[in-house]
C-alpha positions in Angstrom: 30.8 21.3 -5.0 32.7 21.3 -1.8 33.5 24.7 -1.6 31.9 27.6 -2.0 31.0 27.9 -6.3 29.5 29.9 -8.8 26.9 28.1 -11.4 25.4 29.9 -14.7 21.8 29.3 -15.7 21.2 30.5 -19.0 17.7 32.5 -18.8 15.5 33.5 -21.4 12.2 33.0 -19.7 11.3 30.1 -21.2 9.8 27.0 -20.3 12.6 25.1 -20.7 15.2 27.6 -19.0 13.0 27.8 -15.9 13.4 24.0 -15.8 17.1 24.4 -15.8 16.9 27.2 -13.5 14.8 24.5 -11.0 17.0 21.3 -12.1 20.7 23.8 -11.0 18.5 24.7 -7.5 17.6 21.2 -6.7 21.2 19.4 -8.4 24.3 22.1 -8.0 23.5 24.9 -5.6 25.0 24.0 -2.0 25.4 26.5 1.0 26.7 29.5 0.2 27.0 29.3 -3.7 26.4 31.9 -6.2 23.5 31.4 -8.9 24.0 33.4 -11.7 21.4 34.0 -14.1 22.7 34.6 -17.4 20.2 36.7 -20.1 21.3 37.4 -23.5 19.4 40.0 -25.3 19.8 40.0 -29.5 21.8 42.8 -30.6 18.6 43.5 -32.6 16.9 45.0 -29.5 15.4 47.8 -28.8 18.8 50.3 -28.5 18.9 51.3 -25.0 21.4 53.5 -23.2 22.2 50.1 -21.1 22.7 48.5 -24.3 25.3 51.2 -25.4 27.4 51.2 -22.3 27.7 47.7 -21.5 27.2 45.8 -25.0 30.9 44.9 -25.2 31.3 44.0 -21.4 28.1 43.0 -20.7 25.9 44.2 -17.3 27.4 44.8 -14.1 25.9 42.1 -11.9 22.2 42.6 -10.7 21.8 41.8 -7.3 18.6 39.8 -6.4 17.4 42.4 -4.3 17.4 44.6 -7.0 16.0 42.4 -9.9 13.1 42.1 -8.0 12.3 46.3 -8.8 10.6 46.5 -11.9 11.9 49.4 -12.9 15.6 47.8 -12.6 14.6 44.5 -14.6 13.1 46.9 -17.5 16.3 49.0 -17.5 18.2 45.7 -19.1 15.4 44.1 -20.3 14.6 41.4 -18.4 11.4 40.2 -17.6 10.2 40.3 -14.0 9.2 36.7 -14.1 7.6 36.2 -10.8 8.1 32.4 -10.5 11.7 33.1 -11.4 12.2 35.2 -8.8 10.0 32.9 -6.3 12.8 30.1 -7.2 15.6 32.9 -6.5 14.2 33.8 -3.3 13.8 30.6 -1.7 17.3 29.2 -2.6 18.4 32.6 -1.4 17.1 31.9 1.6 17.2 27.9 2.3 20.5 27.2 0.9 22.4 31.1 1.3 23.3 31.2 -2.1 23.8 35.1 -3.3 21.6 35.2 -6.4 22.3 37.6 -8.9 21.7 38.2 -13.0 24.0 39.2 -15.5 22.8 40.8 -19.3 25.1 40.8 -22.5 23.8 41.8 -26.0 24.5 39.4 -29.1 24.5 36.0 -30.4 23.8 33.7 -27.2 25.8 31.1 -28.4 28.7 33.3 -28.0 27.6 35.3 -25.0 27.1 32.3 -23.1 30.5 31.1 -23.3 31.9 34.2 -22.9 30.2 34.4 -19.7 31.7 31.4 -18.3 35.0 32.8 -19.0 33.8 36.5 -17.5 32.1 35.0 -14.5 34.4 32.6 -13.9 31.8 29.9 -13.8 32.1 26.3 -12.7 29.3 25.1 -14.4 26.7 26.2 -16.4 23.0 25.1 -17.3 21.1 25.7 -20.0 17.8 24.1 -21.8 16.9 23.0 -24.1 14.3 24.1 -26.6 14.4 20.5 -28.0 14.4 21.7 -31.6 13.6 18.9 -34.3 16.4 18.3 -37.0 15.5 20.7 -39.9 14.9 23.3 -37.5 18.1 22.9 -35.9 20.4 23.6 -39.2 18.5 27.0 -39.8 18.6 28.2 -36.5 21.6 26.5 -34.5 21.5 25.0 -31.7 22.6 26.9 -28.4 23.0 24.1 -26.6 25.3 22.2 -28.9 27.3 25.3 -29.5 27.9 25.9 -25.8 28.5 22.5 -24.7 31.3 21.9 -27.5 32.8 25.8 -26.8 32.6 26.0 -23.1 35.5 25.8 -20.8 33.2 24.6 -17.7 31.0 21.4 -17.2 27.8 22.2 -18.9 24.2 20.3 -18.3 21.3 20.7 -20.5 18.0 20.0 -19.0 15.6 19.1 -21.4 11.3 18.6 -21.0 10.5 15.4 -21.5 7.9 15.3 -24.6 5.8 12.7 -22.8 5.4 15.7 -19.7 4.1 18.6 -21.2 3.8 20.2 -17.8 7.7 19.8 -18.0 7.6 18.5 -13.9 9.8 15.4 -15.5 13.2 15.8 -17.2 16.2 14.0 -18.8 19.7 15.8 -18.2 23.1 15.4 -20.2 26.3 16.5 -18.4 29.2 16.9 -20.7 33.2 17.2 -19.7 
């Protein structure tokens, strides 16, 4: 990136969005860089007081050094994912990047693109759940949705089906 920048991860604990998380580490993140990791909990949750205060603006940011308390990550219902947090760490401390999390409540579709706009992000990765065609007209596609709506670059990292340990992937960057 050249200078200092800001990248998006979109995180739901998944398979596939711990790949992305590894694939922005290894591909975007340069000295001194901030990694956001973005969470987006259905408004269906479990109604929290977290939930009430910040559902329109979303969480203030979560510093690393606090996402690693569990008590903190269960206030806005994250999951203390310790290989996560291993992959925080260690970019943390190889490449300085300030690592830090971010919670909204709603549709992620949405959410995600808002956050680019909130976070002022330069780019933003997501995975993909790799969804076949039938299932993709029920339940939308978040990818596809925030790759035509966002206002950054956006890469989706996807598993490779031949790789089930999903160490191999295939990328598409768009804009």
């Amino acid at each position: 990136m050249g200078k200092a920048g800001s990248v998006g991860v979109g995180m739901d604990y998944s398979a596939t969005s711990k790949l992305a998380l590894r694939w922005a580490v290894d591909n975007l993140i340069e000295q001194g860089d901030r990694i956001v990791l973005i969470h987006v909990e259905p408004t269906t949750a479990a109604t929290t007081s977290r939930k009430q205060l910040f559902e329109n603006t979303g969480s203030p940011l979560i510093p690393l050094e606090e996402l690693v308390e569990t008590n903190v990550s269960k206030q806005y219902g994250l999951t203390n994912d310790p290989e996560v947090l291993d992959i925080l760490d260690k970019v943390s401390k190889t490449k300085g990047a300030k690592a830090v999390a971010k919670v909204y409540w709603g549709d992620p579709r949405e959410k995600l693109c808002d956050a680019v706009q909130d976070l002022k992000l330069d780019s933003l990765v997501v995975g993909s759940r790799g969804l076949g065609p039938i299932k993709r007209v029920l339940l939308g596609s978040v990818s596809i949705y925030v790759v035509t709506n966002a206002s950054c670059p956006v890469t989706v990292v996807k598993s490779s089906r031949n790789h089930p340990n999903h160490k191999s992937s295939k990328k598409l960057s768009f804009k």
